[in-house]
LUMSELUM-620517 format. One record per atom (N, C-alpha, C): residue number from 0; residue in three letters; atom name; x, y, z. Coordinates in steps of 0.1 Angstrom, whole numbers, m for minus. Layout:
<rs>
+------+------+------+-------+-------+-------+
| resi | resn | name |     u |     v |     w |
+------+------+------+-------+-------+-------+
|  NUM |  ALA |   CA |     X |     Y |     Z |
...
+------+------+------+-------+-------+-------+
</rs>
This chain:
<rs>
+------+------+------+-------+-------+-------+
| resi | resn | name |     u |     v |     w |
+------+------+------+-------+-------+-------+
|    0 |  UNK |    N |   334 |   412 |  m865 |
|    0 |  UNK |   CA |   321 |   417 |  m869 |
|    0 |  UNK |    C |   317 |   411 |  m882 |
|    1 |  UNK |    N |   325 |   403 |  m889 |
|    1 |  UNK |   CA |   323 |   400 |  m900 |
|    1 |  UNK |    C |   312 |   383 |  m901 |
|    2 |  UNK |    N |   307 |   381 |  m884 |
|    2 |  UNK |   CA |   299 |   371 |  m885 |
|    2 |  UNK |    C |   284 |   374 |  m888 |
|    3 |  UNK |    N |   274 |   369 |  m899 |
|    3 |  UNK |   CA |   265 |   377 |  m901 |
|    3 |  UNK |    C |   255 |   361 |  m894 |
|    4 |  UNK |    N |   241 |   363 |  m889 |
|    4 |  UNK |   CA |   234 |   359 |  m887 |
|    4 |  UNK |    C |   220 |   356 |  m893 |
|    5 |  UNK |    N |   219 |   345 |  m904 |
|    5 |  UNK |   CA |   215 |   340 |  m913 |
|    5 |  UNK |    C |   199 |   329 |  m906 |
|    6 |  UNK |    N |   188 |   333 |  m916 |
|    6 |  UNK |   CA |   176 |   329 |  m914 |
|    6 |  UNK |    C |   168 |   323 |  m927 |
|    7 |  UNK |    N |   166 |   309 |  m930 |
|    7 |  UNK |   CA |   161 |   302 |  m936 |
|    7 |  UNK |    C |   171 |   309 |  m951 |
|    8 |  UNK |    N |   183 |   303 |  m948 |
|    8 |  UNK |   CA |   192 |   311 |  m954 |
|    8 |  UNK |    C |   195 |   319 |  m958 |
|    9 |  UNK |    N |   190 |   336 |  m958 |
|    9 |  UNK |   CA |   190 |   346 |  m960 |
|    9 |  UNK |    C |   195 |   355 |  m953 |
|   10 |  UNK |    N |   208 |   361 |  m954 |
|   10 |  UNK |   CA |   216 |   370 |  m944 |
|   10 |  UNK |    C |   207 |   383 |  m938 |
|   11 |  UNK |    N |   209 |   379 |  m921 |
|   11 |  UNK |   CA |   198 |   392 |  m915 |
|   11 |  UNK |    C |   210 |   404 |  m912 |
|   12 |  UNK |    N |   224 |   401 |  m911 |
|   12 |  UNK |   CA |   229 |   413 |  m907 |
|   12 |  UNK |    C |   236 |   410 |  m891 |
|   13 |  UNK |    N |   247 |   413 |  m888 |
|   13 |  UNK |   CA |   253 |   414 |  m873 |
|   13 |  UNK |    C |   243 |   409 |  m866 |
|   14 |  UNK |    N |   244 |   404 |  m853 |
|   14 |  UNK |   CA |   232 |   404 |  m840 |
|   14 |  UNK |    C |   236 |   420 |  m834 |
|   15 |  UNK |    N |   225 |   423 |  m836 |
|   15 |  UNK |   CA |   232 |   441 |  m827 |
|   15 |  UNK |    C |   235 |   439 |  m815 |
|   16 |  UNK |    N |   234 |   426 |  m808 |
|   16 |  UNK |   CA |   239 |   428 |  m794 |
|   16 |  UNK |    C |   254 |   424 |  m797 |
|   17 |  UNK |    N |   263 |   418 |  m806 |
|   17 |  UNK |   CA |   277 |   419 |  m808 |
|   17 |  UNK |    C |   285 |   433 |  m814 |
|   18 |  UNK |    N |   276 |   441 |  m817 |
|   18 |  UNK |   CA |   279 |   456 |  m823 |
|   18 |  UNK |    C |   285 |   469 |  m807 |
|   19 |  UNK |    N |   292 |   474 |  m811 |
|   19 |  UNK |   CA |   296 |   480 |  m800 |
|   19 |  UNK |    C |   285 |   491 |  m804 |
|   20 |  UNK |    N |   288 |   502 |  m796 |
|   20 |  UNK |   CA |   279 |   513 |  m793 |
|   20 |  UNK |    C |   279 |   519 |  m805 |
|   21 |  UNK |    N |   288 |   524 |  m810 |
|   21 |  UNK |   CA |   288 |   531 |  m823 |
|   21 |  UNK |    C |   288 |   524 |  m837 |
|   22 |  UNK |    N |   288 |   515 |  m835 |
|   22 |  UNK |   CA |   287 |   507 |  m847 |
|   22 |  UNK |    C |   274 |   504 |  m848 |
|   23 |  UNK |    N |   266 |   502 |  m832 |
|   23 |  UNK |   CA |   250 |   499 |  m835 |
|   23 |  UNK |    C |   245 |   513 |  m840 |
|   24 |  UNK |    N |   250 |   526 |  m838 |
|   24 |  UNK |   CA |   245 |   534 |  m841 |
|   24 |  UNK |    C |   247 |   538 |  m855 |
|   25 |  UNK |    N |   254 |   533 |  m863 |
|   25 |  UNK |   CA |   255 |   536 |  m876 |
|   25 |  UNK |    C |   246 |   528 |  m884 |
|   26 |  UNK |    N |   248 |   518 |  m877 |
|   26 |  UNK |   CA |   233 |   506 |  m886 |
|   26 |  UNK |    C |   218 |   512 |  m884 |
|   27 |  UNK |    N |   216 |   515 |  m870 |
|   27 |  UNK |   CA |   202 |   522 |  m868 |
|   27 |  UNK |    C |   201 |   538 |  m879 |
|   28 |  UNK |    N |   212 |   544 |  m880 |
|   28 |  UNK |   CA |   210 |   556 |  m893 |
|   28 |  UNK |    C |   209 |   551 |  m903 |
|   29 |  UNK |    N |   217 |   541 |  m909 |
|   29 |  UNK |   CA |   216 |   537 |  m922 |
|   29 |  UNK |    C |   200 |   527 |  m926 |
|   30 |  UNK |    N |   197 |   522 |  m914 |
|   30 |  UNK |   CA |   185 |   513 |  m918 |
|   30 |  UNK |    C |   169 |   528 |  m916 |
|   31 |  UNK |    N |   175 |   535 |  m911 |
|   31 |  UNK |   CA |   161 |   549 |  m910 |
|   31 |  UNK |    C |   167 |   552 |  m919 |
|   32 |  UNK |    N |   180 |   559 |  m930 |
|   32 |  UNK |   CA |   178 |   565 |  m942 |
|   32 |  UNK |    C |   171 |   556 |  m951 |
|   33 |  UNK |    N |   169 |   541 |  m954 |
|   33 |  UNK |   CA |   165 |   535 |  m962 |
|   33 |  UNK |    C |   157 |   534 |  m961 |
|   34 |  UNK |    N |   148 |   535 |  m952 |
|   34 |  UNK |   CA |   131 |   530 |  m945 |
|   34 |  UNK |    C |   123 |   532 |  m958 |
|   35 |  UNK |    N |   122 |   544 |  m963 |
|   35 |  UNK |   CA |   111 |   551 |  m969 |
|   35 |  UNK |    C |   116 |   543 |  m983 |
|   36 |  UNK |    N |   123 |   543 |  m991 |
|   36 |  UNK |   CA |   127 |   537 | m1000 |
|   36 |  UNK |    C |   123 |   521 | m1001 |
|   37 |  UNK |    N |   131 |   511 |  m991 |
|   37 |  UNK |   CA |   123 |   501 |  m986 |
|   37 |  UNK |    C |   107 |   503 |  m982 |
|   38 |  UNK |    N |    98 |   509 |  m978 |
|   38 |  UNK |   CA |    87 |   507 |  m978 |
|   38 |  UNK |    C |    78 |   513 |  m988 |
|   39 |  UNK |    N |    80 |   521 | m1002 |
|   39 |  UNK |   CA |    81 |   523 | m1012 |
|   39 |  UNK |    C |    82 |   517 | m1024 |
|   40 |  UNK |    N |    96 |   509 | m1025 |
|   40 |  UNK |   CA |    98 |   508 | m1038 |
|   40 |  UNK |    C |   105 |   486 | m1033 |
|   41 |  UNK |    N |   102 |   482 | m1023 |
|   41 |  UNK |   CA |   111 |   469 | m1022 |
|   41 |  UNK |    C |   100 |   461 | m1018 |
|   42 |  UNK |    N |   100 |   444 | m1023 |
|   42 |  UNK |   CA |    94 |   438 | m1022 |
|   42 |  UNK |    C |    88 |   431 | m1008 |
|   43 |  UNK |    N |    80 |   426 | m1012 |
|   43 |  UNK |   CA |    75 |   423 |  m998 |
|   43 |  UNK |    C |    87 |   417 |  m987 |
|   44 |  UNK |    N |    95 |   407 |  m995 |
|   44 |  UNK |   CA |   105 |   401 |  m984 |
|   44 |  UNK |    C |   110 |   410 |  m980 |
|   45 |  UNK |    N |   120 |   420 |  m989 |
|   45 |  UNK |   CA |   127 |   434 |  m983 |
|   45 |  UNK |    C |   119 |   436 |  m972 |
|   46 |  UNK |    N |   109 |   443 |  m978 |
|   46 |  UNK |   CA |   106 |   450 |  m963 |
|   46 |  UNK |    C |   102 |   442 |  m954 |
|   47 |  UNK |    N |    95 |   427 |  m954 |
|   47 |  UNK |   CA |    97 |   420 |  m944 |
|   47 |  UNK |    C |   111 |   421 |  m936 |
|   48 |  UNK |    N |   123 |   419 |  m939 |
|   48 |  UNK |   CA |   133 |   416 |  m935 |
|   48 |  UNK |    C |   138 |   430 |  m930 |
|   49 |  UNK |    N |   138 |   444 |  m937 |
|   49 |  UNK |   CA |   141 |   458 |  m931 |
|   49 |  UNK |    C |   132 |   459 |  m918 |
|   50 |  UNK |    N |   118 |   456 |  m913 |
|   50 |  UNK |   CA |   109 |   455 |  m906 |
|   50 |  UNK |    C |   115 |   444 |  m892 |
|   51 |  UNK |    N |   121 |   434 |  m895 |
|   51 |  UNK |   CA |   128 |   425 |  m886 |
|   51 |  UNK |    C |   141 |   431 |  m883 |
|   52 |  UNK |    N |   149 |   436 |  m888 |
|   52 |  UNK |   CA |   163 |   441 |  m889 |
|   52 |  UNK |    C |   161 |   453 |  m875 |
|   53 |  UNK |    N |   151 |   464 |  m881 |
|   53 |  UNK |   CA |   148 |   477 |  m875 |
|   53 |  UNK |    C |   145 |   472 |  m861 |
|   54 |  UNK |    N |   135 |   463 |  m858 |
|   54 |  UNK |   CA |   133 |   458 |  m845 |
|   54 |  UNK |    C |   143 |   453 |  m841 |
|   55 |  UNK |    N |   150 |   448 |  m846 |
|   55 |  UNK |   CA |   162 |   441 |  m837 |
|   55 |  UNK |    C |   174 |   453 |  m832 |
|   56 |  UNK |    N |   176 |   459 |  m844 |
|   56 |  UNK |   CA |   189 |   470 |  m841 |
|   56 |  UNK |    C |   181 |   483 |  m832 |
|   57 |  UNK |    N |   166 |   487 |  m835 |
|   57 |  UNK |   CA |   163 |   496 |  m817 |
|   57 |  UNK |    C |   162 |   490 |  m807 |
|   58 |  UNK |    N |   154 |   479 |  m805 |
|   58 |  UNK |   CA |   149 |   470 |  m792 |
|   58 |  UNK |    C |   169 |   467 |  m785 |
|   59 |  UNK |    N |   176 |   465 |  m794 |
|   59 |  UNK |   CA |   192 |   469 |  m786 |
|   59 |  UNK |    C |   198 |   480 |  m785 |
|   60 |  UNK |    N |   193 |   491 |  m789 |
|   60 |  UNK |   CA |   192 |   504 |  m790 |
|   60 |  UNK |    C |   187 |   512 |  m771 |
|   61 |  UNK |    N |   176 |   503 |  m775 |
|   61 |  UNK |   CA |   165 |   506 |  m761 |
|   61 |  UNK |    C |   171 |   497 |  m749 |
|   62 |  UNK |    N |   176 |   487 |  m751 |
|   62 |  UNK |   CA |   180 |   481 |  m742 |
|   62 |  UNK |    C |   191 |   484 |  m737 |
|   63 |  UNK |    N |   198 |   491 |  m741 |
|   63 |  UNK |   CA |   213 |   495 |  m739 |
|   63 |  UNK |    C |   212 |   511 |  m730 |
|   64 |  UNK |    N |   202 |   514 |  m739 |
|   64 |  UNK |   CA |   194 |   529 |  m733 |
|   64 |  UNK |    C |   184 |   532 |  m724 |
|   65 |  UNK |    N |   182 |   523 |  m715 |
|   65 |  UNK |   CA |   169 |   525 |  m705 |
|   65 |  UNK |    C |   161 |   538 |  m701 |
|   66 |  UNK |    N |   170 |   548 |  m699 |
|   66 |  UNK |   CA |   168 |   559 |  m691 |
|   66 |  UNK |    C |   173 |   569 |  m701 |
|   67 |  UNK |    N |   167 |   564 |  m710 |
|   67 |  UNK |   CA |   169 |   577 |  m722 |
|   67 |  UNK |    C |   164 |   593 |  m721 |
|   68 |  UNK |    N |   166 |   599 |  m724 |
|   68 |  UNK |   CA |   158 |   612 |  m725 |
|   68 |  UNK |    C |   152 |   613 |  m734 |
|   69 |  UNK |    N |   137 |   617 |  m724 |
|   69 |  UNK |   CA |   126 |   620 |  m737 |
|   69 |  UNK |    C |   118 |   633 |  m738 |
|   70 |  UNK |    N |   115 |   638 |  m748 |
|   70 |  UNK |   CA |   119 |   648 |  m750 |
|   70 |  UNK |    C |   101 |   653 |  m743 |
|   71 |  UNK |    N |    97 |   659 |  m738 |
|   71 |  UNK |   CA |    83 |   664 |  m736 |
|   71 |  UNK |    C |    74 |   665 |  m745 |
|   72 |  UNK |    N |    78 |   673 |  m754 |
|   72 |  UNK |   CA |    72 |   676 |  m769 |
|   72 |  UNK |    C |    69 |   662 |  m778 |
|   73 |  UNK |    N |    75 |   652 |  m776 |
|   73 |  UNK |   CA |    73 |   637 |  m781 |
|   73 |  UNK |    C |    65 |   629 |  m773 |
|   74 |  UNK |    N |    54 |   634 |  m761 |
|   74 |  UNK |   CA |    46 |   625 |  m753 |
|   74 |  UNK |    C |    31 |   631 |  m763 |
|   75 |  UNK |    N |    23 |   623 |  m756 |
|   75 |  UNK |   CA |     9 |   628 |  m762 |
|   75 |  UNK |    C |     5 |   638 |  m757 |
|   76 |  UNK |    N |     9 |   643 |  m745 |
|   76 |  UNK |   CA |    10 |   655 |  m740 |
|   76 |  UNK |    C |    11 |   664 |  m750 |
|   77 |  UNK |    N |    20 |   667 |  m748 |
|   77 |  UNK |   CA |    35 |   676 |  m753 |
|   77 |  UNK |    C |    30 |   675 |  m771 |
|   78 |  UNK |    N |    26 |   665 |  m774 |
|   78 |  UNK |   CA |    20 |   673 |  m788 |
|   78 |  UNK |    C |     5 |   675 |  m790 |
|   79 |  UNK |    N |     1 |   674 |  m781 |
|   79 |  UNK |   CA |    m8 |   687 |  m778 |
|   79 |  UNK |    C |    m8 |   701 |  m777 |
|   80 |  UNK |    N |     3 |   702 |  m771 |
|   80 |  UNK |   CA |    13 |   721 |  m765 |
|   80 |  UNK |    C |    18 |   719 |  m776 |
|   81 |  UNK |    N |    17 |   716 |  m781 |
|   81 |  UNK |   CA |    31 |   719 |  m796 |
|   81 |  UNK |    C |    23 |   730 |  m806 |
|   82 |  UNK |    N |    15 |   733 |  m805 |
|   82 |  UNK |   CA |     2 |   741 |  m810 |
|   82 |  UNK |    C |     6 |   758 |  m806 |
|   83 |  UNK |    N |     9 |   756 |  m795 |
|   83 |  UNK |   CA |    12 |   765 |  m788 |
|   83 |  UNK |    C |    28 |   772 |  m787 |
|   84 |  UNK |    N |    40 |   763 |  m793 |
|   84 |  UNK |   CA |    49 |   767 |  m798 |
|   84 |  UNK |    C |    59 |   759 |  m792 |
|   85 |  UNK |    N |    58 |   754 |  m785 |
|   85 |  UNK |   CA |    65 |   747 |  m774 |
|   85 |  UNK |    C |    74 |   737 |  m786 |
|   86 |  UNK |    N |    87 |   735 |  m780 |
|   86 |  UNK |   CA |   101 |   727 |  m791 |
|   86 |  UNK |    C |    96 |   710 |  m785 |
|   87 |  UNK |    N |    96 |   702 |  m799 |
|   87 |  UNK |   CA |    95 |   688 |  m796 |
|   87 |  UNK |    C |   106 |   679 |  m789 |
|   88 |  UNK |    N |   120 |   687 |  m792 |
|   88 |  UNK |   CA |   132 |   677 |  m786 |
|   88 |  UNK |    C |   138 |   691 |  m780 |
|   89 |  UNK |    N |   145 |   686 |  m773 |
|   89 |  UNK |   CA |   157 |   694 |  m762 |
|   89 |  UNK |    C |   164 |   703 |  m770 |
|   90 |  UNK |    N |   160 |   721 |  m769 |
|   90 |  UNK |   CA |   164 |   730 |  m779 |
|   90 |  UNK |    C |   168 |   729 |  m795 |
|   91 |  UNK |    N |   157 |   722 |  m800 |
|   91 |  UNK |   CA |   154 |   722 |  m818 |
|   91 |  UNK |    C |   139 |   724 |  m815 |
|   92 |  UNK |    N |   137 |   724 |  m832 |
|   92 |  UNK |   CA |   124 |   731 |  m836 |
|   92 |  UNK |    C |   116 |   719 |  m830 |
|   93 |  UNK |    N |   101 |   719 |  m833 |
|   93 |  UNK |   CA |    90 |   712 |  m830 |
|   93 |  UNK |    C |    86 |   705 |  m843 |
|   94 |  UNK |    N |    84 |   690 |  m842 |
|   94 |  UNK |   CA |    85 |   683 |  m858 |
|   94 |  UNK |    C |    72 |   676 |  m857 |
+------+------+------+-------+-------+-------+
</rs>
């Protein structure tokens, strides 16, 4: 895992499709804890490059996951009824 995948010389990080399942999933937490920070306080390349990174590590995320569960409360529907009290994800609150 220690091969990183480099763009106009600048290291992008693993290809997530070489990341096993849990290891893609630690990168997808770690790149959502930093989002807001990155789109806040980091320069344009940053966030250019966290913007490229994020697409790459969900779009393998999604790919791996086709038939995901989604939650009712998360369609355009469903946050419509959310008004009405209805839970956004599968027994948690409504966000």
């Amino acid at each position: 895992m220690n091969e990183h995948d480099t763009r106009d010389g600048a290291m992008t990080g693993v290809d997530p499709g070489r990341l096993d399942d849990q290891q893609l999933m630690r990168e997808l937490e770690t790149i959502h804890r930093t989002r807001h920070d990155t789109l806040l306080y980091g320069s344009d390349d940053a966030l250019r490059a966290h913007n490229e990174r994020m697409a790459r590590l969900e779009g393998e995320w999604l790919r791996r996951n086709p038939r995901r569960i989604v939650a009712a409360g998360r369609t355009r529907e469903g946050a419509r009824e959310r008004a009405s009290g209805e839970s956004a994800a599968p027994g948690g609150p409504a966000t």
